[in-house]
N, C-alpha and C positions, 0 to 999 in steps of 0.2 A: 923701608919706606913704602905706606901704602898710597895713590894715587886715587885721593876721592874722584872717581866720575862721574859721581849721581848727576845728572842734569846735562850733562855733555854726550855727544853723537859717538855713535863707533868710528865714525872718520877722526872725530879729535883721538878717542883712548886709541886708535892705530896710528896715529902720530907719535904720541907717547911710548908706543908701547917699542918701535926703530928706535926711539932712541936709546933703548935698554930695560925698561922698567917693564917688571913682571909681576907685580903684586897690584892689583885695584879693589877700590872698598866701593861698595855701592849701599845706599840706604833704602832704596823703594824697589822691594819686590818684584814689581811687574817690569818695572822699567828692564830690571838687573838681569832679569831671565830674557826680555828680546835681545839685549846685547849679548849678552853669552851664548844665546844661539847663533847671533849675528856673528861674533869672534870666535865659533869655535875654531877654527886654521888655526886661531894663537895660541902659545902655550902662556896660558895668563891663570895666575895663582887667584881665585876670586875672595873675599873678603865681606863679609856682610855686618855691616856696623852701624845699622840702623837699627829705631824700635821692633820688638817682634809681636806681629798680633797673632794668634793661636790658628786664623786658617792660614797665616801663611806659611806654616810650619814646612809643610810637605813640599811645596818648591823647594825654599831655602835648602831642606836637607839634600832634597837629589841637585841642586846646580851649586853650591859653593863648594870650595875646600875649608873653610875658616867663617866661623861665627864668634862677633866680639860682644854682642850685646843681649848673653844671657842673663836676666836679673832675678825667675823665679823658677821653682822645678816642674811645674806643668810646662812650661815649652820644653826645656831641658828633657823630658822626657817624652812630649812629641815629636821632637826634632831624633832623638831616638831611635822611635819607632820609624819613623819612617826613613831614615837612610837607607838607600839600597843596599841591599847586601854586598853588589860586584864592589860599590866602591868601599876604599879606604874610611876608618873612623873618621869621623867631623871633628875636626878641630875647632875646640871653643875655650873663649875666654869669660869670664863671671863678670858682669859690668856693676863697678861697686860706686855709689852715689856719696863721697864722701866729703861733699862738701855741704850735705843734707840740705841743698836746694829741692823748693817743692815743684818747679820746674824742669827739673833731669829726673830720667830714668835711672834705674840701679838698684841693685838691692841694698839694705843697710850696713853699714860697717857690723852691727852687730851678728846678723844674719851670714855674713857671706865663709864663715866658716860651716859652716850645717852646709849651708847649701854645696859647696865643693865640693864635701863629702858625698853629698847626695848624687851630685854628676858623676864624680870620679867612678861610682857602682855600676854607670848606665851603660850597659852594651855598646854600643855603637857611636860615642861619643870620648875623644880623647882629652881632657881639661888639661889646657897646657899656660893658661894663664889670667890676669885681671885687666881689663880696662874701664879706665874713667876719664870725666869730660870737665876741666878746669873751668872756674868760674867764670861766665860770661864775661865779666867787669874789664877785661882785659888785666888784668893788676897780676905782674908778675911773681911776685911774691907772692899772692895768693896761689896760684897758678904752682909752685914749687911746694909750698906747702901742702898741697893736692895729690901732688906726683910723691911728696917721697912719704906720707901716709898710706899710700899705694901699695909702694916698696915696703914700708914695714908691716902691712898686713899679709903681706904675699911670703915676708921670712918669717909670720908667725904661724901662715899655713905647709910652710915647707914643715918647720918643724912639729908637725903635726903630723907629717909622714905624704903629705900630699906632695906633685911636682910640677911646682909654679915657675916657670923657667921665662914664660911671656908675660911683657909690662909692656898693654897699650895704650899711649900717653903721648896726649902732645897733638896739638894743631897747627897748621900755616902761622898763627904767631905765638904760638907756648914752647915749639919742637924743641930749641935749644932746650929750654926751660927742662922738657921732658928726658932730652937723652941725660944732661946734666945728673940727673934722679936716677936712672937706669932704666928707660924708656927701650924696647927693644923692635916695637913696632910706632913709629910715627903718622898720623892719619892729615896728608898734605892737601888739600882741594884747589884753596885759591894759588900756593904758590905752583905748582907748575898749570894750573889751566889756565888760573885768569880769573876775572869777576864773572860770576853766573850771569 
């Protein structure tokens, strides 16, 4: 489970974080770099699951462990280049738009095999899996339908030779929906903070 923080103080995510939980997803750059300087003392897994714009590259690569929302190979491979060496590959996942809303981010179902490929090459970048953002509508079945088109793009890129082992899926009210599907990272915001 990841623990969206975006919009909440380091006092709340150090609330959260006693009571056990070591994974946080953050969406806005700037915000996500004060608190991680703020929490370094914590051992907190960072997570960045918001859009990516091209100058934000070079933060993201040196402060996160985990990128969920690559959708084309120009970040993919400035998020790349700039990883520092000392650290560990960047773990990322390919964000696939597959409910072809012109409204979400993602690359296309069609696309998102090339592109995998295209990461899987990049130096300093480990592709460990796919996430996508169920319909707004709330409507569960849509919502399921979303998640396990996921899943079977993710066994058509294993069998491909790629190793897509993370499926991130699922929000405060789709997660069932998502783990149901084989959801391996769940993105929680309202239910453990609260209303923004």
């Amino acid at each position: 489970m990841i623990a969206v923080s975006k919009t909440f103080s380091d006092k709340r995510i150090r609330d959260v974080f006693k009571l056990g939980q070591r994974r946080f997803g953050e969406n806005y750059v700037q915000e996500a770099v004060d608190k991680i300087d703020a929490l370094s003392d914590l051992d907190i897994e960072w997570h960045f699951i918001g859009p990516i714009q091209s100058n934000k590259t070079k933060l993201i690569a040196a402060k996160f462990d985990w990128v969920h929302s690559i959708d084309r190979l120009k970040i993919a491979e400035r998020l790349s280049a700039a990883r520092p060496v000392e650290l560990p590959k960047l773990n990322v996942c390919v964000q696939v738009n597959v409910t072809g809303e012109q409204s979400k981010h993602g690359c296309s179902e069609l696309d998102v095999m090339e592109l995998g490929q295209e990461i899987a090459a990049l130096p300093n970048l480990n592709l460990r899996g796919l996430m996508t953002i169920s319909e707004t509508s709330g409507d569960l079945d849509a919502a399921r339908s979303a998640f396990r088109k996921l899943r079977e793009i993710a066994d058509q890129m294993n069998q491909k030779g790629l190793k897509i082992t993370e499926l991130s899926m699922g929000m405060s009210d789709d997660l069932e929906v998502g783990i149901e599907e084989g959801a391996t990272f769940v993105r929680v915001g309202r239910g453990i903070f609260g209303d923004r």
